[in-house]
C-alpha atoms as one frame of an Amber mdcrd trajectory, in Angstrom:
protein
 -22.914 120.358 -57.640 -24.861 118.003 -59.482 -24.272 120.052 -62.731 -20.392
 119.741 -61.833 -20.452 115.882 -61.495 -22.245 116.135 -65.178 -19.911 117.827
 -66.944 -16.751 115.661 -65.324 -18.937 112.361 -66.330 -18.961 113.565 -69.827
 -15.230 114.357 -70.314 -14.584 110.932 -69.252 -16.779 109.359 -71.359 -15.735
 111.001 -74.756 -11.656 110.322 -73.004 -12.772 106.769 -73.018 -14.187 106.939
 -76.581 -11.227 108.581 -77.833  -8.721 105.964 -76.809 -10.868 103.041 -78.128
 -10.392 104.434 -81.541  -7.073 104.647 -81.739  -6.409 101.315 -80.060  -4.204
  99.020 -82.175  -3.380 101.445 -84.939   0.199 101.740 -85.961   1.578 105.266
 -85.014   3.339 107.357 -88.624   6.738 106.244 -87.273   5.929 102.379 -86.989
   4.142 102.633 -90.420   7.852 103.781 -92.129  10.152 101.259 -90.366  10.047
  97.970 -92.658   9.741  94.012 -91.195  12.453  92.958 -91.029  11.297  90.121
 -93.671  10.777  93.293 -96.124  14.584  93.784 -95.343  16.012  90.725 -96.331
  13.973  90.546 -99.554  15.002  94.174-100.674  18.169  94.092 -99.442  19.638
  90.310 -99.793  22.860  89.311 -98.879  26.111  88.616-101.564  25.988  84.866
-102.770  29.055  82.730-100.880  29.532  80.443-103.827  30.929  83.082-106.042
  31.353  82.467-109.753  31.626  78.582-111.144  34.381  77.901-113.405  33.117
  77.421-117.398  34.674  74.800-119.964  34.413  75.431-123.817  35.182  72.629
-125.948  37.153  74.259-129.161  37.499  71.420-131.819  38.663  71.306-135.955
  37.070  67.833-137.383  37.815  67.093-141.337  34.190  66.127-141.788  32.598
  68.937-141.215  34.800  70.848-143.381  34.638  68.740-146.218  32.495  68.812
-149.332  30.248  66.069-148.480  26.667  65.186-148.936  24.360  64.204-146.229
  23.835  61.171-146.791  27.760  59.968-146.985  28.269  56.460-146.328  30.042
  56.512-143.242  30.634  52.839-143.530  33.054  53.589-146.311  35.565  55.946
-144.050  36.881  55.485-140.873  37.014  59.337-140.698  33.488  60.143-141.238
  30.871  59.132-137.997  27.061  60.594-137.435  26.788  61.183-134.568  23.322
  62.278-132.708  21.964  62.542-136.471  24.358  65.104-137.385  27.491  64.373
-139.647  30.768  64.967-138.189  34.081  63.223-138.142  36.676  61.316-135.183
  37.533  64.461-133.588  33.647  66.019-133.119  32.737  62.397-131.951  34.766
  62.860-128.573  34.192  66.548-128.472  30.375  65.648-128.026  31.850  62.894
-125.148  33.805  65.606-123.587  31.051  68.547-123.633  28.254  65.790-122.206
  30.877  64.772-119.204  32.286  67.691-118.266  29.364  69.946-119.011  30.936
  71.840-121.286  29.823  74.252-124.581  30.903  73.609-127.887  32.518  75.258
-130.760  33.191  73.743-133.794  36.259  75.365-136.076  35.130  76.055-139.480
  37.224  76.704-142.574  35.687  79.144-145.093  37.131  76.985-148.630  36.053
  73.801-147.472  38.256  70.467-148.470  37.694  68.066-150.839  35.735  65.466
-150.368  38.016  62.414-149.542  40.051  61.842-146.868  43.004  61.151-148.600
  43.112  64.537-150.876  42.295  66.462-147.905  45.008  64.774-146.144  47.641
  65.890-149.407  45.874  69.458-148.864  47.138  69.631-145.561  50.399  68.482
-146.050  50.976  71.106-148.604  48.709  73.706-146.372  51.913  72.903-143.695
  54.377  73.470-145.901  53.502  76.719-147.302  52.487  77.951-143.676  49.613
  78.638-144.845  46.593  80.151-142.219  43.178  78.924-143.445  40.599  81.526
-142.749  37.514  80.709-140.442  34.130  81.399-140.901  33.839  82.567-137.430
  35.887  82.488-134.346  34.506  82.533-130.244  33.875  86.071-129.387  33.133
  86.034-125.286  36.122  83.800-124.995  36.484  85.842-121.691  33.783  83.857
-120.099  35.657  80.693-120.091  38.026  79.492-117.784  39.291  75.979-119.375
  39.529  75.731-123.188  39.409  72.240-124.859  40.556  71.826-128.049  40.537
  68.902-130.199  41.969  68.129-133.576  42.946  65.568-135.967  46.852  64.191
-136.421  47.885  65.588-139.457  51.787  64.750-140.311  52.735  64.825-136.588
  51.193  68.346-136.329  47.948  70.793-135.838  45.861  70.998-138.710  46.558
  74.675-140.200  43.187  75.976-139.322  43.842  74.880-135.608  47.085  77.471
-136.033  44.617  80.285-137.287  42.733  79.944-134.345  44.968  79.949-132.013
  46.507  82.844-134.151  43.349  84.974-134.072  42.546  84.041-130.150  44.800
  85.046-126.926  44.421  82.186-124.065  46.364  83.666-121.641  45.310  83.272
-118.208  43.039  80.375-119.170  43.979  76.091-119.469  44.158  74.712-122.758
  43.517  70.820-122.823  44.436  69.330-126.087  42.879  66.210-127.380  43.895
  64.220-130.621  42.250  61.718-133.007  44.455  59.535-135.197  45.316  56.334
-136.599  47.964  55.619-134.096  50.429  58.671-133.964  48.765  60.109-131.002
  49.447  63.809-129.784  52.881  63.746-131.277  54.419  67.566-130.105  51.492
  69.217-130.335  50.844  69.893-127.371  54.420  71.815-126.682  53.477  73.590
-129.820  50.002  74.866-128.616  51.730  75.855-125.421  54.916  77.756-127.753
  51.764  79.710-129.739  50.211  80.378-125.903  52.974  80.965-123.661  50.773
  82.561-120.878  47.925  79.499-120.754  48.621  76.668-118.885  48.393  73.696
-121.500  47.406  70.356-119.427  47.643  66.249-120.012  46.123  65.400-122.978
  44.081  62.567-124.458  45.146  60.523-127.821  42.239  58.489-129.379  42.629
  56.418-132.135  40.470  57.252-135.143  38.649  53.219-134.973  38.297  53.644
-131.489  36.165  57.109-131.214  32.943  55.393-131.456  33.447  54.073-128.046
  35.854  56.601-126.318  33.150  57.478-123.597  34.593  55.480-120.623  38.372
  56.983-121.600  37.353  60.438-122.426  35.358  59.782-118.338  38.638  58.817
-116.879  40.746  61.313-118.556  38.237  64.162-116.976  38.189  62.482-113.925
  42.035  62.086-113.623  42.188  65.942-114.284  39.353  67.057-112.167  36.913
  68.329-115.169  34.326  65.435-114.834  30.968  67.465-114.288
């Protein structure tokens, strides 16, 4: 009897043992299901914003297609600013206002034969540019023009018209789907028809309001080119 009660002591003894071994470890099953923290990091959810809208700010300026030295007395022309220590002219002044306000990248239009380096005979070049029909060629045009949702483009008054090279680009370039928002530098013919003739060359963009500065005032444009965005909902 007494070697009976022995033997069942033991069993429960090395029972007991057995169980305080195994107390508190996770079983194979609980080791392969994940927190559900580890869920929401590896699996997140789809953003509710969705994509933001992106403004490019297209622009021609004589200036930086002229043959000019750095150190041109701007002084001298009312067509020729610095602005930020880089020489440009009217038109890349308030391109630099509109890219700051609306929050906008920037692509300057460049010719590959520049123009010479006064005002006036670059002024006689275009005229006679117009007149032939002629298409400057450009250095380079926006490739990933697909990424942008409002275009503005900018440009200098010459003879009531787009400066030729502004026609090559929009030759080169389709717009559809996207807005086109014209702005114009000059000494006081404004936009003229231009923009019914950007929206004849794009028929599928939506061409908006645009903004006329004159060529003494584009210096201090800021608060206009601010109103003009805000009127149209582009302020950033």
């Amino acid at each position: 009897m007494k070697k009976i009660l022995s033997i069942l002591l033991a069993a429960l003894v090395a029972a007991g043992m057995t169980a305080c071994g195994t107390e508190g470890e996770p079983s194979p099953e609980a080791e392969q299901q994940p927190s559900s923290q580890q869920t929401a990091a590896e699996d997140p959810q789809p953003s509710e914003s969705g994509p933001q809208s992106r403004y490019l700010v297209v622009y021609f300026s004589y200036a930086e297609n002229a043959e000019l030295p750095e150190d041109a007395d701007v002084e001298a022309s009312a067509s020729i600013q610095r602005w930020n220590g880089t020489l440009t002219g009217n038109t890349g002044v308030v391109a630099q206002m509109i890219a700051e306000a609306a929050g906008a990248e920037v692509f300057p239009l460049h010719t590959v034969e520049l123009y010479p380096d006064t005002y006036e005979a670059t002024i006689d070049q275009g005229e006679q540019e117009r007149a032939n029909g002629a298409r400057p060629e450009l250095q380079a045009v926006q490739e990933n023009l697909e990424d942008y949702d409002v275009i503005f483009l900018g440009y200098p008054n010459w003879w009531g018209d787009l400066p030729m090279a502004v026609y090559s680009f929009l030759d080169e370039v389709d717009l559809s789907g996207k807005t086109i928002v014209p702005f114009v530098t000059s000494g006081g013919s404004g936009l003229s028809g231009t923009p019914d003739t950007i929206a004849a060359l794009e028929p599928e963009a939506e061409v908006r309001e645009g903004l006329a500065v004159r060529n003494t005032n584009a210096a201090d444009a800021q608060e206009s080119v601010e109103v003009w965005l805000t009127d149209l909902g582009y302020l950033g």
